[in-house]
FIROZA-576577 format. One line per field, with one value per residue (C-alpha): residue in three letters; x, y, z; residue number from 1. Coordinates in steps of 0.1 Angstrom, whole numbers. Last residue first. Layout:
# FIROZA-576577
code	c(ALA	...)
x	c(X	...)
y	c(Y	...)
z	c(Z	...)
pos	c(NUM	...)
***
This chain:
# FIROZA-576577
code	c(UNK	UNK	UNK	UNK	UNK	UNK	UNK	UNK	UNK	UNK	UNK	UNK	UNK	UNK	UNK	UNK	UNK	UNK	UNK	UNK	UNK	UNK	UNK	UNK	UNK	UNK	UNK	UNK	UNK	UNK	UNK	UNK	UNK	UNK	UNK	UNK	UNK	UNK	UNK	UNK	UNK	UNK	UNK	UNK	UNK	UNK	UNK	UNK	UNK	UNK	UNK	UNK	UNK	UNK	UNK	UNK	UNK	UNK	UNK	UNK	UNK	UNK	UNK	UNK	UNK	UNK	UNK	UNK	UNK	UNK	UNK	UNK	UNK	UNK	UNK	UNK	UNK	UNK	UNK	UNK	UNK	UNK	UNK)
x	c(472	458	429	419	420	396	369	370	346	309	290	322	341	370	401	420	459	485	513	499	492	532	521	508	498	473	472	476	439	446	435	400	378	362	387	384	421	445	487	478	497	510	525	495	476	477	462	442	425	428	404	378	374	368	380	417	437	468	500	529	503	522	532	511	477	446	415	386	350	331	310	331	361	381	420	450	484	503	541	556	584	610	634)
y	c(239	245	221	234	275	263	249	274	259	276	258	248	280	291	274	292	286	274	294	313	281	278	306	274	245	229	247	280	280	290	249	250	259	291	296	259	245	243	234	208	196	162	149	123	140	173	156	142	168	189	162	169	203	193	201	199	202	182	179	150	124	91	71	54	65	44	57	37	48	34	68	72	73	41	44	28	35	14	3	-10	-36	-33	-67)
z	c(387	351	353	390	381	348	372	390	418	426	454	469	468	441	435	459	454	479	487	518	531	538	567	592	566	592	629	608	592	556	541	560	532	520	496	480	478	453	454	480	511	522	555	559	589	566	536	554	567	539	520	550	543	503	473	473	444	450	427	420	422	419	388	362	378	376	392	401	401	427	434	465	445	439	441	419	417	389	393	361	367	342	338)
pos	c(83	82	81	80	79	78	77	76	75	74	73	72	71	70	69	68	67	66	65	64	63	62	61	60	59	58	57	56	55	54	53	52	51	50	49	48	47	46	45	44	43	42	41	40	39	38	37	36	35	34	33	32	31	30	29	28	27	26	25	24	23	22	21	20	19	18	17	16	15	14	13	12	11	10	9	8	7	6	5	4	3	2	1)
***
């Protein structure tokens, strides 16, 4: 017997997201987003370079990893489809 696991969420907009497995990789595009993402353990591989992802008291120096993605008013949009 398989059992399939699905992951779903719904975006603010009411859209909902199906995944097949979970998230492997995080792009970040939003202050808050880091937030959580530090509160739940997890940290992303992209964030917006005038965000909040460098400041030590979340990542400390393994934010130097991460990748900036651009800012908010102008997001790389291809830096986020290849991370």
């Amino acid at each position: 017997m398989t059992i399939e696991t699905e992951y779903r969420a719904t975006d603010a907009t009411g859209v909902e997201i199906h995944l097949n497995q979970p998230a492997e990789r995080i792009v970040c595009l939003t202050a808050t987003g880091i937030d959580a993402l530090a509160e739940l353990g997890l940290e992303p591989i992209g964030y917006l370079a005038q965000g909040i992802a460098d400041r030590p008291e979340f990542f400390g120096d393994r934010a130097q990893q991460f990748t900036s993605i651009g800012s908010w008013m102008l997001p790389n949009l291809k830096a986020i489809r290849n991370l």
